[in-house]
C-alpha positions in Angstrom: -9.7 -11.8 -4.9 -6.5 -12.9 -2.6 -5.7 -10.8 0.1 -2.2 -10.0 0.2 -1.4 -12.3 3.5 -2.8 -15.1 0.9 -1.3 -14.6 -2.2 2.0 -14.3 -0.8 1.7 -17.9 -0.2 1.7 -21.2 -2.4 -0.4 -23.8 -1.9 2.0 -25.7 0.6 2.0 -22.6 3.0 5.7 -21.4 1.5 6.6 -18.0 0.6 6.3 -17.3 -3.1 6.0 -13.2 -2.9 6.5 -11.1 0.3 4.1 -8.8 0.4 3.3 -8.2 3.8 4.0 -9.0 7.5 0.0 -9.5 8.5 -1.2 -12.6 8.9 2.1 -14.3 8.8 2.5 -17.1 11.5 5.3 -16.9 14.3 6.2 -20.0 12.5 7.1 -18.6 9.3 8.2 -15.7 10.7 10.6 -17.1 12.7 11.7 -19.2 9.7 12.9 -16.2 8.0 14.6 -15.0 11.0 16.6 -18.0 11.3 17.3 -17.8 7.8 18.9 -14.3 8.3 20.9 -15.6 11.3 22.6 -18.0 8.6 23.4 -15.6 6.0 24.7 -13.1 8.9 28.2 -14.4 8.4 28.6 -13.6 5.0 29.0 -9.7 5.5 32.4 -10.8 7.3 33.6 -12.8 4.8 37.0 -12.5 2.8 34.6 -13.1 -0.1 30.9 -11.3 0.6 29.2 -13.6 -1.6 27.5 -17.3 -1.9 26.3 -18.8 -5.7 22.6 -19.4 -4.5 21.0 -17.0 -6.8 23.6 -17.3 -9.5 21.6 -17.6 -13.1 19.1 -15.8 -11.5 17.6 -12.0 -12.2 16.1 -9.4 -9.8 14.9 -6.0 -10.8 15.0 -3.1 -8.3 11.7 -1.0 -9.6 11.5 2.0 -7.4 9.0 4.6 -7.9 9.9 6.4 -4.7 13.4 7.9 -3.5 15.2 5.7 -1.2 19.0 5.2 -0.1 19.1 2.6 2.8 16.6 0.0 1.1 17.3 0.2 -2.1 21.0 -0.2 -2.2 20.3 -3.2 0.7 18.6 -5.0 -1.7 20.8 -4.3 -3.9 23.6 -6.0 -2.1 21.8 -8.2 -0.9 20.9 -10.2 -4.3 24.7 -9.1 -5.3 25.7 -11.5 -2.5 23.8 -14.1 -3.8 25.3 -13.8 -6.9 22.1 -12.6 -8.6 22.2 -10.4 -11.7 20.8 -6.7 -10.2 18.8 -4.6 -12.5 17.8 -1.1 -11.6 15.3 1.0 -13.4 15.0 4.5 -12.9 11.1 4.7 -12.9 11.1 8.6 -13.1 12.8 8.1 -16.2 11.4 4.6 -17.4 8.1 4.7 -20.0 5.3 5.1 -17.4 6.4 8.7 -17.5 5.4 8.6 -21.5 1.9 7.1 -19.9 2.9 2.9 -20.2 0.8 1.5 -17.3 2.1 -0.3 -14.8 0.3 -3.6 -16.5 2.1 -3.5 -19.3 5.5 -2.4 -17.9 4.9 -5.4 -15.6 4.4 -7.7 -19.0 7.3 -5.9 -20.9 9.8 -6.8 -17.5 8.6 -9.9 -17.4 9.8 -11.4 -21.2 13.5 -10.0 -20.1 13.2 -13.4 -18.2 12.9 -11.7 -14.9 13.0 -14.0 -11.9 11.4 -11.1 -9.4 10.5 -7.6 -8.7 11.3 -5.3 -6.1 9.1 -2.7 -5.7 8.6 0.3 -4.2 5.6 2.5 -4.8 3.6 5.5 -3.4 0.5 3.9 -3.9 -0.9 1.2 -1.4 -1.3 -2.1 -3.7 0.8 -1.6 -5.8 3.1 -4.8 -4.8 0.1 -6.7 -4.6 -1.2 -5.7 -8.0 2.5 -6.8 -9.5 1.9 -10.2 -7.5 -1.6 -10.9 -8.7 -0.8 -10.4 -12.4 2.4 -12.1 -12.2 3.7 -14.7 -14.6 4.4 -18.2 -13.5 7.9 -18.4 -11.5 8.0 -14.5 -11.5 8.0 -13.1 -7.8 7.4 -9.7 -5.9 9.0 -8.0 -3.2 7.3 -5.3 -1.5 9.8 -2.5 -0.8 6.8 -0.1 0.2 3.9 0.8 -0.8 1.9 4.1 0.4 0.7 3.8 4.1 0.4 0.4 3.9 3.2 -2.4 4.2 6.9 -2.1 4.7 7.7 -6.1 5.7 11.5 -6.2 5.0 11.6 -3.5 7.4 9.8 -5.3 9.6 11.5 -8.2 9.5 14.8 -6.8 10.0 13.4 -5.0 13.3 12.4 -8.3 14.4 15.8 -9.8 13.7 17.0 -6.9 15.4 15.3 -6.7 18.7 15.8 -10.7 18.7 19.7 -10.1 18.5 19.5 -8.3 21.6 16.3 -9.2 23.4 15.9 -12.9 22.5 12.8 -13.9 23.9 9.9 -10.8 22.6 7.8 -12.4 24.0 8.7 -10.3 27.2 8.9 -7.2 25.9 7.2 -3.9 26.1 7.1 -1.8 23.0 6.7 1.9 22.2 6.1 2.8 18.2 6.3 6.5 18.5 5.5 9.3 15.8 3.7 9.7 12.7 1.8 6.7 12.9 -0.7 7.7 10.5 1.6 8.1 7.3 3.7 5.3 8.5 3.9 1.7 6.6 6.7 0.8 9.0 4.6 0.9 12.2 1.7 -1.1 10.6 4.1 -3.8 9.6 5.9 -3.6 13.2 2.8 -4.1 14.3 1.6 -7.3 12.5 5.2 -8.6 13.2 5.2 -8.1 17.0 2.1 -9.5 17.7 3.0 -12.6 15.9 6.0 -13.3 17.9 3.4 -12.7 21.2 5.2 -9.2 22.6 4.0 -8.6 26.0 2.3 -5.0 25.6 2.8 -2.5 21.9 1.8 1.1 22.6 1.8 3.8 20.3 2.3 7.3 21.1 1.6 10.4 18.9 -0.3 13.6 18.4 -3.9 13.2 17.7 -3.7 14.2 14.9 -1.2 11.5 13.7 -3.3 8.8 15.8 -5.5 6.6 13.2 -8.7 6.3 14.2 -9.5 2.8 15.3 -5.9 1.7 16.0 -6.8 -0.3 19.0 -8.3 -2.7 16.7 -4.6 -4.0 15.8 -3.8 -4.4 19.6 -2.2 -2.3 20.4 -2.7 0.1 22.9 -3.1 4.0 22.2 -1.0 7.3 24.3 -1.1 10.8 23.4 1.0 12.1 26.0 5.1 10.9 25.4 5.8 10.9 28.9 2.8 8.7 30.3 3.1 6.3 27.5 6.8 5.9 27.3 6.6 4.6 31.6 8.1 0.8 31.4 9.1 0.4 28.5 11.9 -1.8 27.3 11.9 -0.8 23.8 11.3 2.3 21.6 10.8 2.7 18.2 10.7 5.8 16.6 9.1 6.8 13.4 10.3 9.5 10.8 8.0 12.7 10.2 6.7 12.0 6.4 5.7 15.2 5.4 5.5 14.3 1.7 2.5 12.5 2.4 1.0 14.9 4.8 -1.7 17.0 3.1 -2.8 20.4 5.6 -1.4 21.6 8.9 -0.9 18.2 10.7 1.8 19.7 13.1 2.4 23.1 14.7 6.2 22.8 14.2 9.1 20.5 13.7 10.4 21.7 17.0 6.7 21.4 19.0 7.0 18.1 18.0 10.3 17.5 19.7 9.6 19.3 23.0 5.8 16.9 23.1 7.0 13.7 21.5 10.8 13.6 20.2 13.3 11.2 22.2 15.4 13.5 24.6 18.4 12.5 26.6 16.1 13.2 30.2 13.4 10.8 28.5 16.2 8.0 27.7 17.6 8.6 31.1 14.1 7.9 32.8 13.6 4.9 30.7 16.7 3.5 32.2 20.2 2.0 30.3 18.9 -1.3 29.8 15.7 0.4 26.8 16.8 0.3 23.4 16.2 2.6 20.8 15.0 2.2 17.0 14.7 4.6 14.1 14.2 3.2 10.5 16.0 6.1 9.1 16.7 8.5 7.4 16.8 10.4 11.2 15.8 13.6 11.6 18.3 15.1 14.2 16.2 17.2 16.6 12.2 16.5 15.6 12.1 12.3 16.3 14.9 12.6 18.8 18.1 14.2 20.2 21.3 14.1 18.2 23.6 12.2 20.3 21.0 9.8 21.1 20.9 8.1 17.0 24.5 6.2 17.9 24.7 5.7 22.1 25.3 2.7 23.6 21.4 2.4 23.1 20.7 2.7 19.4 20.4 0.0 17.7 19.9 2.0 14.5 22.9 1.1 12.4 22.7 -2.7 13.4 19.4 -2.2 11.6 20.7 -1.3 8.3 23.3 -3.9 8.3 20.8 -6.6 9.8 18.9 -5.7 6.3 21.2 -7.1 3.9 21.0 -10.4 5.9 17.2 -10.2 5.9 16.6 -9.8 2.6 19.0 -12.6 1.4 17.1 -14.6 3.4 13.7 -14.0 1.8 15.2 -14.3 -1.8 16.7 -17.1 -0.8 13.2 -19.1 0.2 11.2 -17.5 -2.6 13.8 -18.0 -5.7 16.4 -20.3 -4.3 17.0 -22.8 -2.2 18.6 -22.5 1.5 21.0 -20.8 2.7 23.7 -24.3 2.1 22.8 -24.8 -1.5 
């Protein structure tokens, strides 16, 4: 069987699902980047749209809650001129006990031309790609703990914007890294553009065990591991997925690891701050810190629209000119 890194390529090395951010090359990482860079423009348009994907069908299939990707995606094959489905999977037939199989073969004689999913479990996206039909391609949107690569791609883009060469940079993932899809992707991602040094910082008991084998390199104290640092990315508290007493407190957590305004200052005005959302004020870090000068957090959601164009755009069309 294909690992994931594998099937999301064809046999000439292009992109035919995105299902995850390890084991992609610099090279076609940076692809995508540029890509994004071209559609960029089109969010100040007169007219936010480009006929690329016109004729063309995606369907949004979340299985998990979600505001800021979702509706990304959303606009983003919208400005492509794709036709958008959304289903509702709390309400679609795998709540009468249809599995996932054959809603997959039911979605796909609607002549769809991909899926984006989100899912609780880890796999799933890569179950949808292995069992998909020829010209039918998959998205991952999340799945479980393990892979969030749109995400990490606009992070990339992000950081890039501001920090072109990465290659320099010093990089704190802090919080639940345990629960977190996000950080594993950020992970992949960073080390394939060559970042300098990736730390991660959390409690112990949100550390996974054997994380140093991704390269990256392990602090349990905020202070000591945030020292240097050019850029910190900060990681929301998933307490749906947490299963006994993980933390002491929501507020424990801020005073040991949250982002305070005497921790910023320390790091100096030139760090930049990241935070996939949604925030929450007070635990991952200090109100007035989500939107200073520093925060690049809503440049994140608006850099996803432009990423995710661009990977529809080299899976089911054609370049950002066509």
């Amino acid at each position: 069987m294909k690992t994931s890194a594998e099937l999301q390529l064809d046999d000439d090395g292009r992109l035919r699902h995105l299902l995850t951010t390890e084991g992609m090359s610099r090279e076609l990482l940076t692809e995508i980047l540029d890509t994004a860079a071209q559609f960029a423009p089109v969010a100040g348009a007169p007219v936010k749209k480009v006929p690329l994907l016109r004729g063309r069908t995606v369907l949004n299939l979340f299985f998990e809650a979600s505001t800021r990707t979702r509706t990304t995606f959303e606009l983003a094959a919208t400005r492509l001129s794709a036709d958008v489905l959304n289903i509702d999977a709390q309400t679609s037939s795998t709540s009468k006990g249809e599995t996932l199989f054959d809603m997959q073969r039911t979605l796909e004689a609607m002549q769809v031309d991909m899926f984006v999913i989100r899912h609780g479990s880890s796999g799933a996206a890569h179950f949808f790609a292995q069992h998909a039909a020829p010209g039918v391609s998959v998205l991952n949107a999340g799945d479980g703990r393990h892979a969030h690569p749109t995400q990490a791609l606009l992070d990339m883009y992000t950081l890039r914007c501001h920090r072109p060469d990465i290659s320099q940079l010093c990089v704190a993932i802090v919080g639940d890294l345990m629960h977190s899809r996000v950080a594993r992707s950020d992970i992949h991602a960073l080390r394939a553009l060559g970042a300098r040094e990736i730390r991660v910082i959390a409690p112990r008991t949100l550390m996974p065990s054997g994380i140093e084998t991704l390269g990256v390199i392990p602090y349990t104290d905020m202070d000591r591991g945030l020292d240097g640092v050019d850029v910190v990315m900060l990681l929301r508290l998933q307490r749906e997925r947490m299963r006994g007493s993980l933390l002491a407190s929501p507020g424990e957590f801020h005073r040991a690891f949250g982002l305070t305004e005497r921790r910023l200052a320390q790091l100096g005005s030139e760090a930049l701050v990241m935070h996939p959302g949604p925030i929450n004020r007070g635990v991952e870090l200090a109100g007035d810190i989500a939107y200073s000068p520093q925060s690049l957090i809503l440049q994140q959601v608006e850099h996803g629209i432009a990423i995710r164009m661009a990977v529809m755009a080299m899976i089911i069309g054609r370049g950002p000119t066509a």
